[in-house]
DOVONU-205770 format. One record per residue (C-alpha): residue in three letters; y, z, x; residue number from 0. Coordinates in steps of 0.02 Angstrom, whole numbers, always signed. Layout:
<sevexs>
<sevex><residu>ala</residu><v>Y</v><w>Z</w><u>X</u><num>NUM</num></sevex>
...
</sevexs>
This chain:
<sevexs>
<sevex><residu>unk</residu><v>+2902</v><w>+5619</w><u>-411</u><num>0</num></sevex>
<sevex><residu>unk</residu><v>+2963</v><w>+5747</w><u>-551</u><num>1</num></sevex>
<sevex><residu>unk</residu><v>+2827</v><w>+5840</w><u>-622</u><num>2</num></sevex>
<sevex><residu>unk</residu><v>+2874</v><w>+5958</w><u>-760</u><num>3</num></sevex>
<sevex><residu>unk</residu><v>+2748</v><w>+6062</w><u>-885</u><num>4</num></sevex>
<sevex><residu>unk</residu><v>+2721</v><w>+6232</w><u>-975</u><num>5</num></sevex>
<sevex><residu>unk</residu><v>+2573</v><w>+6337</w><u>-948</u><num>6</num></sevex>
<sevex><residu>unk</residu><v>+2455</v><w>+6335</w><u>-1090</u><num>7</num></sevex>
<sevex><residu>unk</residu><v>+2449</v><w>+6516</w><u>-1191</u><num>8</num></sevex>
<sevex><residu>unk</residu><v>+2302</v><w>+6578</w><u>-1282</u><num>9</num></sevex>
<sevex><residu>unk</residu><v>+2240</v><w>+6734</w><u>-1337</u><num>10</num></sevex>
<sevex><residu>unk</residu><v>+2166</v><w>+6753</w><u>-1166</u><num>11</num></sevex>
<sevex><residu>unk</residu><v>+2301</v><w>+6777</w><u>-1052</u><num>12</num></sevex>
<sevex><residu>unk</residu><v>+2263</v><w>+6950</w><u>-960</u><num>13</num></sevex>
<sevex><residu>unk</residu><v>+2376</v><w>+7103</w><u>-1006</u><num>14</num></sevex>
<sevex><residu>unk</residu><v>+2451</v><w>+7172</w><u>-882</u><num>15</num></sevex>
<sevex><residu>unk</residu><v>+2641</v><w>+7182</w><u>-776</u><num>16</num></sevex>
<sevex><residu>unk</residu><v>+2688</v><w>+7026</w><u>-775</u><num>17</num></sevex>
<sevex><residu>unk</residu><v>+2627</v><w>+6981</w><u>-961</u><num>18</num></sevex>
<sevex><residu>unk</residu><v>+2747</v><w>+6902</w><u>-1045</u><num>19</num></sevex>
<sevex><residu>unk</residu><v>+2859</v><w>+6856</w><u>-884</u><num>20</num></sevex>
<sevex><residu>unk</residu><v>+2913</v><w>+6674</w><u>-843</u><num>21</num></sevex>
<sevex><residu>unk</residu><v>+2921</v><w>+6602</w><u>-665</u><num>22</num></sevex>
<sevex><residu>unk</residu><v>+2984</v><w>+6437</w><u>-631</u><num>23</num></sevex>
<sevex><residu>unk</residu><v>+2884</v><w>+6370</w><u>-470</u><num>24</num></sevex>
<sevex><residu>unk</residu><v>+2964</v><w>+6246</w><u>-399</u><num>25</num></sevex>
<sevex><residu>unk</residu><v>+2888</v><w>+6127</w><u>-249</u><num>26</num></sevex>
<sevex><residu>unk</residu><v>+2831</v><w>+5947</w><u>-232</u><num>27</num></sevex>
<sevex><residu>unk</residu><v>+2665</v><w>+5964</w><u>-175</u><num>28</num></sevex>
<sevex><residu>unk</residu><v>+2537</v><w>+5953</w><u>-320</u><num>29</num></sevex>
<sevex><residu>unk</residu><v>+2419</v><w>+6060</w><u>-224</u><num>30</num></sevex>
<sevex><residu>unk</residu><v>+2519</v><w>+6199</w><u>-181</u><num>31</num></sevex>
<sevex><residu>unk</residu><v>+2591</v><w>+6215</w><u>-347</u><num>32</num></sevex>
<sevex><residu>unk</residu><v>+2397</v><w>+6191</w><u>-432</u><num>33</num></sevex>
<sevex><residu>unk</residu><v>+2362</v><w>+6355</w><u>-333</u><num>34</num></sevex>
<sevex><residu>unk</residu><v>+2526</v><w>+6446</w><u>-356</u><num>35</num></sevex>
<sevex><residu>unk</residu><v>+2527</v><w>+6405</w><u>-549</u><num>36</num></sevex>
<sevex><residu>unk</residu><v>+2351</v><w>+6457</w><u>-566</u><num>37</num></sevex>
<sevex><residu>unk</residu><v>+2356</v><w>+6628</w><u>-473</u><num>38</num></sevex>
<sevex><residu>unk</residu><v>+2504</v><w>+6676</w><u>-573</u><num>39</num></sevex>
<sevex><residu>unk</residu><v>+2431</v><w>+6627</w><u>-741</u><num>40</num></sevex>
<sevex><residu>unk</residu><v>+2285</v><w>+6721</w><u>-705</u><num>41</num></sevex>
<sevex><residu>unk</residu><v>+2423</v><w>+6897</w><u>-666</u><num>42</num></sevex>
<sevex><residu>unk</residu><v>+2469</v><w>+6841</w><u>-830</u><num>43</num></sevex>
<sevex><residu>unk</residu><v>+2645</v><w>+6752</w><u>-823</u><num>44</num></sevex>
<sevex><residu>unk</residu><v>+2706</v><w>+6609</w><u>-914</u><num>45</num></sevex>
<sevex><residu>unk</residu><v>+2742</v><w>+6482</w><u>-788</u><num>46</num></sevex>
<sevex><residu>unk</residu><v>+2843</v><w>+6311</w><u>-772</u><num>47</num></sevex>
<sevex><residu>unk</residu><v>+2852</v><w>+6193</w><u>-638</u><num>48</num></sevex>
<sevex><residu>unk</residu><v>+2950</v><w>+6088</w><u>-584</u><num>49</num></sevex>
<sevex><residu>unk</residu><v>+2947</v><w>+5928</w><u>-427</u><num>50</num></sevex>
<sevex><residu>unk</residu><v>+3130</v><w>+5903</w><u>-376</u><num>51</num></sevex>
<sevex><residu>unk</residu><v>+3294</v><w>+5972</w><u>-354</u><num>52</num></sevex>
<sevex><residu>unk</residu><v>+3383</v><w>+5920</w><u>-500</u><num>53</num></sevex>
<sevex><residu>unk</residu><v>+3206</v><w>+5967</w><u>-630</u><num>54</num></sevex>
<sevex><residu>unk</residu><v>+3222</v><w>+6144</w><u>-569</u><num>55</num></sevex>
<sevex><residu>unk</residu><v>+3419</v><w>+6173</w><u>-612</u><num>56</num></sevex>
<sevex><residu>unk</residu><v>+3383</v><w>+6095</w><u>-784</u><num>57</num></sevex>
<sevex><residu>unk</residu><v>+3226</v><w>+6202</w><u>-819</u><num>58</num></sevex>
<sevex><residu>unk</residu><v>+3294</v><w>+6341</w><u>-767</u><num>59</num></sevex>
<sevex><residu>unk</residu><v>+3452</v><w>+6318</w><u>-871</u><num>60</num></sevex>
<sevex><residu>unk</residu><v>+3344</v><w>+6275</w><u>-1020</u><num>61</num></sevex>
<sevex><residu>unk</residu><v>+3185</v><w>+6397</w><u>-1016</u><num>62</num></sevex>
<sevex><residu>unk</residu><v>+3280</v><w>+6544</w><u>-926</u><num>63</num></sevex>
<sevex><residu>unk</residu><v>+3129</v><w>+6602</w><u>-808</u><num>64</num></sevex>
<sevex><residu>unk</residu><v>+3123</v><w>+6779</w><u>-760</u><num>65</num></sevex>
<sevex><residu>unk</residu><v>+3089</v><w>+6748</w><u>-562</u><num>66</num></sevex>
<sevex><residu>unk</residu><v>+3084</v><w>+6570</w><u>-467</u><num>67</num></sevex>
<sevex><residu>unk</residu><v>+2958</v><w>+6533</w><u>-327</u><num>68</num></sevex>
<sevex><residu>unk</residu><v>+3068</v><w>+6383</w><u>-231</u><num>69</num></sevex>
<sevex><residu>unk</residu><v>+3011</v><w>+6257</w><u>-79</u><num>70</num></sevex>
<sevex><residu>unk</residu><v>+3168</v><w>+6229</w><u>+28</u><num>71</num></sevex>
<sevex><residu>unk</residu><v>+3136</v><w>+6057</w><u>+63</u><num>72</num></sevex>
<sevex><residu>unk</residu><v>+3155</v><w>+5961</w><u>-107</u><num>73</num></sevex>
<sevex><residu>unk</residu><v>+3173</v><w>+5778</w><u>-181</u><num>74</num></sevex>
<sevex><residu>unk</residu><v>+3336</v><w>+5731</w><u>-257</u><num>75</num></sevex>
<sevex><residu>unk</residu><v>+3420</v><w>+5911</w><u>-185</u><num>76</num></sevex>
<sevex><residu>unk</residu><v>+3362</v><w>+6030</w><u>-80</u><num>77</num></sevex>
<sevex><residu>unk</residu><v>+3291</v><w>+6222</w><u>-116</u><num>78</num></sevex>
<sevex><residu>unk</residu><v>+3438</v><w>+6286</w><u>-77</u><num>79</num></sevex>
<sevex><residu>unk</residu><v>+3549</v><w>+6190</w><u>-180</u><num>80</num></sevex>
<sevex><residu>unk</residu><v>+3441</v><w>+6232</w><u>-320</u><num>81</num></sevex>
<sevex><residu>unk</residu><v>+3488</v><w>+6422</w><u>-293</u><num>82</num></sevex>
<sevex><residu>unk</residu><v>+3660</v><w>+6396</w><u>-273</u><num>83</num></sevex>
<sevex><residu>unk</residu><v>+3656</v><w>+6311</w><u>-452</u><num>84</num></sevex>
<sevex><residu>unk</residu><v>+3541</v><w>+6414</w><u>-524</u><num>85</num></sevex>
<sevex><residu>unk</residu><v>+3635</v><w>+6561</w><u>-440</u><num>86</num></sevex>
<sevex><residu>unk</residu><v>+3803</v><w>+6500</w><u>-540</u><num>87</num></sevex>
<sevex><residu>unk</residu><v>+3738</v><w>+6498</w><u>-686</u><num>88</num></sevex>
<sevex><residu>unk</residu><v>+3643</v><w>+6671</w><u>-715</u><num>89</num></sevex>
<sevex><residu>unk</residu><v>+3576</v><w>+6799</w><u>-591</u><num>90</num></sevex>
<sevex><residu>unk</residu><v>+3388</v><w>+6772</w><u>-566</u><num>91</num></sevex>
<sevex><residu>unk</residu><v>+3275</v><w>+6843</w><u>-424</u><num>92</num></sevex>
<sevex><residu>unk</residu><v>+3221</v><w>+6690</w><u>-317</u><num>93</num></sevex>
<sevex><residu>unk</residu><v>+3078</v><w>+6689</w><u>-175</u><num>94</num></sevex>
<sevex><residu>unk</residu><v>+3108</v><w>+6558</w><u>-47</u><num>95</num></sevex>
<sevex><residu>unk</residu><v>+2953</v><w>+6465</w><u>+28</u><num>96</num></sevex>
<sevex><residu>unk</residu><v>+2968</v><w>+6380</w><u>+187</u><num>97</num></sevex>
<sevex><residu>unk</residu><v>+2865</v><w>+6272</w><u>+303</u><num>98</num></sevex>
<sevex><residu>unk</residu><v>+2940</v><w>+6310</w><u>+443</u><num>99</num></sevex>
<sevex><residu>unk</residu><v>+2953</v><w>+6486</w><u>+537</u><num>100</num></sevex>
<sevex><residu>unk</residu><v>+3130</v><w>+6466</w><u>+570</u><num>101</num></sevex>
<sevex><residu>unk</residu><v>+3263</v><w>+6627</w><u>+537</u><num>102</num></sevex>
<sevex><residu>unk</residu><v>+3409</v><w>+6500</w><u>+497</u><num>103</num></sevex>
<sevex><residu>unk</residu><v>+3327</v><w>+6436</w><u>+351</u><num>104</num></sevex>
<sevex><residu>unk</residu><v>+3269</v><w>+6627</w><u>+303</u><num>105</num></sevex>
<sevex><residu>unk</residu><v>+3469</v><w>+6681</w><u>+339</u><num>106</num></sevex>
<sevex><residu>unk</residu><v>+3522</v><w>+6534</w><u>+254</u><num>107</num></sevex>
<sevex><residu>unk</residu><v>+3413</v><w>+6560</w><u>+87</u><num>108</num></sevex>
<sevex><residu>unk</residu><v>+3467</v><w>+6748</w><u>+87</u><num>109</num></sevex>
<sevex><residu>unk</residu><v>+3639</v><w>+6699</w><u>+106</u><num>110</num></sevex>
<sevex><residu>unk</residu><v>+3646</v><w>+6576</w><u>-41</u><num>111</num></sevex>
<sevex><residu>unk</residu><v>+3572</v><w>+6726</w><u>-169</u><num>112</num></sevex>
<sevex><residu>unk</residu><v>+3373</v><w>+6720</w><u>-122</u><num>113</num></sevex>
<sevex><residu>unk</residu><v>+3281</v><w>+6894</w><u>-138</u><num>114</num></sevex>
<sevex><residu>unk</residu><v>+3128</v><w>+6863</w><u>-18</u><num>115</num></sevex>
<sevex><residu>unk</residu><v>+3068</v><w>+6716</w><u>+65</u><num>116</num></sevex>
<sevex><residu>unk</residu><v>+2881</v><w>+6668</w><u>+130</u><num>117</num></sevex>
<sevex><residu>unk</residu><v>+2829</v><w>+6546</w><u>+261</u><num>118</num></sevex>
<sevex><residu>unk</residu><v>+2706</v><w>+6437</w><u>+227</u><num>119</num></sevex>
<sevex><residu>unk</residu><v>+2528</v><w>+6455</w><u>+239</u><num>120</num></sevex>
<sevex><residu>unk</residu><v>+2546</v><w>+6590</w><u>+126</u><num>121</num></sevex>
<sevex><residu>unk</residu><v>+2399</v><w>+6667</w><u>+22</u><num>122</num></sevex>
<sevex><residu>unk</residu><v>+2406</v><w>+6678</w><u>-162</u><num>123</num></sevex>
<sevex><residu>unk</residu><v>+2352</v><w>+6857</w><u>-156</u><num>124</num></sevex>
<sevex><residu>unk</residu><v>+2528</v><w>+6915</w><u>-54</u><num>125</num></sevex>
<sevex><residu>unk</residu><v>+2633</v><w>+6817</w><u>-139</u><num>126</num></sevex>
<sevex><residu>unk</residu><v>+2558</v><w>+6896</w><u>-301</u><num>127</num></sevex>
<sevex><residu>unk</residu><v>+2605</v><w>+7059</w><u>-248</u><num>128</num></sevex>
<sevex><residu>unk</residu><v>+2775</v><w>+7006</w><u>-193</u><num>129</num></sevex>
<sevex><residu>unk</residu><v>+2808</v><w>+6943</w><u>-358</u><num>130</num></sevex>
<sevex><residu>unk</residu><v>+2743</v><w>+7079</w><u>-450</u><num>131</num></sevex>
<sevex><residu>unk</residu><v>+2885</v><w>+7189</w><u>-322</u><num>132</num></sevex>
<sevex><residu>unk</residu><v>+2997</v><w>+7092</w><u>-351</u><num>133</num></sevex>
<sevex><residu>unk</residu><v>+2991</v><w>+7097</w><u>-536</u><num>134</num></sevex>
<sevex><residu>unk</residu><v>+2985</v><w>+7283</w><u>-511</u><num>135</num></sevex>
<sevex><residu>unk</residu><v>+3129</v><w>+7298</w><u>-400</u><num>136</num></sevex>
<sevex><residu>unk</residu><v>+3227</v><w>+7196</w><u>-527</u><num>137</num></sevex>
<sevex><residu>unk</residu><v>+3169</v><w>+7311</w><u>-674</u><num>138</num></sevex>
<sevex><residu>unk</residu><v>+3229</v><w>+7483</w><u>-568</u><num>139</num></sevex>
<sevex><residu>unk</residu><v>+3398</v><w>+7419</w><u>-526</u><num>140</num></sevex>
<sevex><residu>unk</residu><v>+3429</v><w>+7372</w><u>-719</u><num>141</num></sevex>
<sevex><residu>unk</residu><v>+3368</v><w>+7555</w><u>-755</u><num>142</num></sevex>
<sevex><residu>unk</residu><v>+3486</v><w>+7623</w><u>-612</u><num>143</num></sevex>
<sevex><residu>unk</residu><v>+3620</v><w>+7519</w><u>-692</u><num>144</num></sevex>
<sevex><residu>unk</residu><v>+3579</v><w>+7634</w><u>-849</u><num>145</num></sevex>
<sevex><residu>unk</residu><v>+3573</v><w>+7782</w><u>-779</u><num>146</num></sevex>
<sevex><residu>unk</residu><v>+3694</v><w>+7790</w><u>-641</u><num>147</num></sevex>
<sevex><residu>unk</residu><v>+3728</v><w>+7905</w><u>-501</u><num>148</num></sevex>
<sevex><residu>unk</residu><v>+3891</v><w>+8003</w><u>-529</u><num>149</num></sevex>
<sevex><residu>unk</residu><v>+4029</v><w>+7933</w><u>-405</u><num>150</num></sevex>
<sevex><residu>unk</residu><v>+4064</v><w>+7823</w><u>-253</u><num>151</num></sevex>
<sevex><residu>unk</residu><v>+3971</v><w>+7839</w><u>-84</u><num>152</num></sevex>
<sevex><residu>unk</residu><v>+4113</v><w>+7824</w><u>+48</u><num>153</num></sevex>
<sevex><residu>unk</residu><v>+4060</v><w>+7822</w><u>+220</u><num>154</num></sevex>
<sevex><residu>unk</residu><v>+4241</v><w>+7764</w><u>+310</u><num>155</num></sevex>
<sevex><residu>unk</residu><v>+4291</v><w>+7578</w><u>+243</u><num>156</num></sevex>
<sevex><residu>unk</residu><v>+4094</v><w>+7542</w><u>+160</u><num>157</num></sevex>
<sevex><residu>unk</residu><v>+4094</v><w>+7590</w><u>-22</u><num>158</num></sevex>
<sevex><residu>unk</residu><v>+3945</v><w>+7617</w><u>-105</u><num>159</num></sevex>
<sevex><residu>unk</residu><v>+3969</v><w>+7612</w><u>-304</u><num>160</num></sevex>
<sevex><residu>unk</residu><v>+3806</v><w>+7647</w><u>-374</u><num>161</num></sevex>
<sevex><residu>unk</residu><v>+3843</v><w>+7648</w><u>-552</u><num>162</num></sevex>
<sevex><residu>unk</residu><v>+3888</v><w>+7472</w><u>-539</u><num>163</num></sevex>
<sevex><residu>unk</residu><v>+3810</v><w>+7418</w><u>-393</u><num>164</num></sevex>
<sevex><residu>unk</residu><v>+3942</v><w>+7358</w><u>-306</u><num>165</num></sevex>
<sevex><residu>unk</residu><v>+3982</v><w>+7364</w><u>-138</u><num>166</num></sevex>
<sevex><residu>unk</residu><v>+4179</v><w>+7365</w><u>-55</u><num>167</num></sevex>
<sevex><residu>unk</residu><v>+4223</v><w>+7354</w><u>+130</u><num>168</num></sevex>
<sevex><residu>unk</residu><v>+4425</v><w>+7404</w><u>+162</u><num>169</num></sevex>
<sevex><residu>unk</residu><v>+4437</v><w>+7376</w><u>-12</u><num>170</num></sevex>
<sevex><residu>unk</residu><v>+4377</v><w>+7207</w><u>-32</u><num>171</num></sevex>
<sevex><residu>unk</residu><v>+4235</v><w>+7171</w><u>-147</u><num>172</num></sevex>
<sevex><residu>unk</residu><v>+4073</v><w>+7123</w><u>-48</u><num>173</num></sevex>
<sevex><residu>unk</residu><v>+3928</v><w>+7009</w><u>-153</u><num>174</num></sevex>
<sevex><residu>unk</residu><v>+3750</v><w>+7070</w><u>-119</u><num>175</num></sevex>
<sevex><residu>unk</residu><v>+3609</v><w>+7009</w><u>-177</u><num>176</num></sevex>
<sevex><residu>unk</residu><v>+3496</v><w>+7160</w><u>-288</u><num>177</num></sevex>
<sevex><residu>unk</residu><v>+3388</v><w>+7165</w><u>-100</u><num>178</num></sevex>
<sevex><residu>unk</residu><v>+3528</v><w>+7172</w><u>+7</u><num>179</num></sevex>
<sevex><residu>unk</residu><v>+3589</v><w>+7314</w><u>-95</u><num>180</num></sevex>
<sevex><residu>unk</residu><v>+3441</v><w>+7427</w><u>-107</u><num>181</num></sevex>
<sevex><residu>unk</residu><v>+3443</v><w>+7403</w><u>+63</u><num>182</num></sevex>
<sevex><residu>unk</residu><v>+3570</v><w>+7488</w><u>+114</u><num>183</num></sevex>
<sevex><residu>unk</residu><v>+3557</v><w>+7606</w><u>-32</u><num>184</num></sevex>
<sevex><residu>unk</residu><v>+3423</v><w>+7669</w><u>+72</u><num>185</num></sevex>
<sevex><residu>unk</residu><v>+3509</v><w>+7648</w><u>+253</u><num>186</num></sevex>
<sevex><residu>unk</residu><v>+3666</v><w>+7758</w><u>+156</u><num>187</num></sevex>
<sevex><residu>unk</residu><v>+3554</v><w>+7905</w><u>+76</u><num>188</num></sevex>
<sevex><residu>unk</residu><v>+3511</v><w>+7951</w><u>+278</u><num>189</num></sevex>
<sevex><residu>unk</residu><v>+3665</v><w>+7890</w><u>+378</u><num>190</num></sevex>
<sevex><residu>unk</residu><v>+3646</v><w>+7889</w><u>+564</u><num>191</num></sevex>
<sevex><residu>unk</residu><v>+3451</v><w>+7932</w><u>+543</u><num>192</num></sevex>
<sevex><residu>unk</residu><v>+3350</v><w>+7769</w><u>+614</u><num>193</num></sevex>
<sevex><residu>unk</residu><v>+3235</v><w>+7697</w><u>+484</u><num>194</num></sevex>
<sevex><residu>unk</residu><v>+3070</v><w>+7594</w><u>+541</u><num>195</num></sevex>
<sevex><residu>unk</residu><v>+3047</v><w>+7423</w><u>+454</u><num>196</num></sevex>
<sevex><residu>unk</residu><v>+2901</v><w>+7502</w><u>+403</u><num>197</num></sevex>
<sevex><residu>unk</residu><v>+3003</v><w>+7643</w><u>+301</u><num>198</num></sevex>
<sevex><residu>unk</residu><v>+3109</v><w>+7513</w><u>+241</u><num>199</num></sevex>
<sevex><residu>unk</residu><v>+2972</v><w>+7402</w><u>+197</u><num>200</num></sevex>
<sevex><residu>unk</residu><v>+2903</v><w>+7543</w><u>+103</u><num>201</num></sevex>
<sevex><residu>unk</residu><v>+3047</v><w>+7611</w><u>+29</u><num>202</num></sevex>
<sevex><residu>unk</residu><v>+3129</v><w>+7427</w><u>-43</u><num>203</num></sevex>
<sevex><residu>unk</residu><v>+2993</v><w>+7301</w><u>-43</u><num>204</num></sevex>
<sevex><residu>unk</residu><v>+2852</v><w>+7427</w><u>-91</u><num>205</num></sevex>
<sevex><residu>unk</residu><v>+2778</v><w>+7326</w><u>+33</u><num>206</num></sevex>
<sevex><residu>unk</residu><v>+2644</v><w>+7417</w><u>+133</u><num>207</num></sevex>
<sevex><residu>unk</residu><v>+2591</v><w>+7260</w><u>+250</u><num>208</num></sevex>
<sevex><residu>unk</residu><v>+2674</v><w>+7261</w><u>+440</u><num>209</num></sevex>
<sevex><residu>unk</residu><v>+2678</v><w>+7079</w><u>+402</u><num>210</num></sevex>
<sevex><residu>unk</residu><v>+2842</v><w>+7094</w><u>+341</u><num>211</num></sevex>
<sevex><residu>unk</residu><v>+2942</v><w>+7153</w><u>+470</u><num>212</num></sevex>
<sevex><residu>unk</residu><v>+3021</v><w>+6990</w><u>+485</u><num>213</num></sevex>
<sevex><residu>unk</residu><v>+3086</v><w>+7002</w><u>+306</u><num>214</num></sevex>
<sevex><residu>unk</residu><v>+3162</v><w>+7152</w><u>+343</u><num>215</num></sevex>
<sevex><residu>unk</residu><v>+3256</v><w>+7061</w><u>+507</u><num>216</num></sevex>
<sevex><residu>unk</residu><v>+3333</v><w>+6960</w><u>+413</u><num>217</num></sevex>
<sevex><residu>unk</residu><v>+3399</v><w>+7030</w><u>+263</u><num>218</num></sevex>
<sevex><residu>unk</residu><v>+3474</v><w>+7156</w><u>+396</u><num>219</num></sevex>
<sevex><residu>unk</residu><v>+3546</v><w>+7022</w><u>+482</u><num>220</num></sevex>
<sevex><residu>unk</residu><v>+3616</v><w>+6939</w><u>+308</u><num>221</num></sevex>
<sevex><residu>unk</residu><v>+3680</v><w>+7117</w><u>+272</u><num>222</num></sevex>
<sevex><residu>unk</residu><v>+3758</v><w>+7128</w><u>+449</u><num>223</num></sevex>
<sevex><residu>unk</residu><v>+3867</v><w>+6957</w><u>+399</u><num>224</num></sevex>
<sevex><residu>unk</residu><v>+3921</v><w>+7038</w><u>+243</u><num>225</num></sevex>
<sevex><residu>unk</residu><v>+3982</v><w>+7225</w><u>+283</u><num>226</num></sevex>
<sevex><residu>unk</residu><v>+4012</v><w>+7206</w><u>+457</u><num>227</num></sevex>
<sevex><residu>unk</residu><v>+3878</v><w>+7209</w><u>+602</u><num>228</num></sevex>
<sevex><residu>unk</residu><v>+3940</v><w>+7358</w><u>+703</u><num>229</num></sevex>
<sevex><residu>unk</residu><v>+3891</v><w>+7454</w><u>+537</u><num>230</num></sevex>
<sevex><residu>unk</residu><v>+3712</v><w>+7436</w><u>+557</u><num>231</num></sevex>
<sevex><residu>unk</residu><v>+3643</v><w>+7488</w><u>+747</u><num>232</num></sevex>
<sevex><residu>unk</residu><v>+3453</v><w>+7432</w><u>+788</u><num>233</num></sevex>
<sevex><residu>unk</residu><v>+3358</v><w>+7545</w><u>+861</u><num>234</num></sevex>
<sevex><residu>unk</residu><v>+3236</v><w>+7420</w><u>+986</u><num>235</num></sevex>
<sevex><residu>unk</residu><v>+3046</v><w>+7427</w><u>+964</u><num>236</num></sevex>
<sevex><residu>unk</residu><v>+3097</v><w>+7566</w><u>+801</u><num>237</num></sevex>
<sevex><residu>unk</residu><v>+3210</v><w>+7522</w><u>+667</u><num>238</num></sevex>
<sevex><residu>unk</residu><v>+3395</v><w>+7538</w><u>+586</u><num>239</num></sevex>
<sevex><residu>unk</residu><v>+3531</v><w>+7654</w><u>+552</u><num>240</num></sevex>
<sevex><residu>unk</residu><v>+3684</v><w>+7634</w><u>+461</u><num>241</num></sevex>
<sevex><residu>unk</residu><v>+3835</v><w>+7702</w><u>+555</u><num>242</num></sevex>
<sevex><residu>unk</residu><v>+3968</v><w>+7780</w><u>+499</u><num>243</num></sevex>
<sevex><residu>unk</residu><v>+4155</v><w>+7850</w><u>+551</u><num>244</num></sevex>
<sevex><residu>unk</residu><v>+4148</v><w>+8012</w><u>+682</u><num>245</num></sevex>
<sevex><residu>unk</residu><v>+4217</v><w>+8140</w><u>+595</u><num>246</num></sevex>
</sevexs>
């Protein structure tokens, strides 16, 4: 059943990062999206929700939400058809939540233009934070975008352009998503050097928590589909390292 409404603004909404920021949360459970709705409300975004597949592309075509928060399984379409329209029609940041602890669905999500994902339980004080990151990640790489780096990064066939953020392999124009690209933004500035999840954790989510290790899995293994997977070596029971040619 669709269920579709805007937050209510007064002159109490709390100041603070994400004032005047819309999410769209989208997920079929009344309960879930009670809590999610009222957590963010109280960081101080404006939020809409929406109940089903089609409501979401609609809404989000219509209100033009900063971030989406977005349930994989969906009436009418799933999650991830949702981001695939969305996706098409403007770049927005999207955080995947899931019900089940399953790295397809994760690889899948990141390969269809999600940012982050969470599995379900989930509290509303983490996925808070992750939205506030998010956001902030989002704001930096517009900034960067601003003030570029001078030149190309060329480590053998991977180029790096930072100026535009754009990313070539042989030539040929790869699509990142804004993580997958600060990702290895930070894998490039120390090639060869092995990088915890922790450091990267640190360094791209802002994310202090161990408890995302995972996240960091898989992106690397989304990245590893895109650029090539003999360019990124794992370092067992420590981290990652970008490669690059012998000299």
């Amino acid at each position: 059943m669709e269920h579709t409404h805007t937050s209510q603004q007064g002159n109490t909404q709390p100041a603070g990062a994400g004032a005047q920021r819309r999410v769209l949360v989208v997920e079929d459970d009344p309960t879930i999206v009670d809590a999610i709705s009222a957590r963010l409300r109280a960081e101080g975004f404006h939020v809409q929700t929406a109940g089903d597949g089609p409501a979401a592309v609609d809404t989000a075509q219509a209100w033009q939400p900063d971030l989406l928060i977005l349930d994989v399984m969906l009436p009418g379409f799933d999650g991830l058809e949702v981001c695939r329209r969305v996706q098409a029609q403007r770049p927005v940041p999207v955080m995947m939540l899931t019900a089940r602890d399953d790295e397809t669905d994760m690889l899948v999500g990141l390969g269809v233009g999600a940012d982050d994902y969470m599995t379900k339980p989930f509290s509303m004080r983490e996925l808070a934070a992750r939205v506030h990151v998010l956001l902030r990640r989002v704001e930096r790489a517009a900034l960067a975008a601003t003030t570029p780096r001078s030149g190309t990064l060329r480590l053998g066939e991977l180029e790096i352009d930072h100026a535009q953020r754009r990313v070539r392999v042989r030539g040929e124009d790869v699509h990142l998503t804004p993580t997958e690209f600060d990702l290895l933004v930070c894998l490039a500035n120390t090639p060869r050097a092995v990088l915890s999840r922790e450091q990267l954790l640190a360094e791209v989510w802002d994310w202090a928590d161990a408890s995302g290790t995972r996240t960091v899995d898989s992106h690397i293994k989304a990245l590893r589909r895109k650029i090539g997977a003999e360019r990124i070596r794992t370092v067992h029971g420590v981290g990652y390292a970008l490669e690059t040619p012998t000299p």
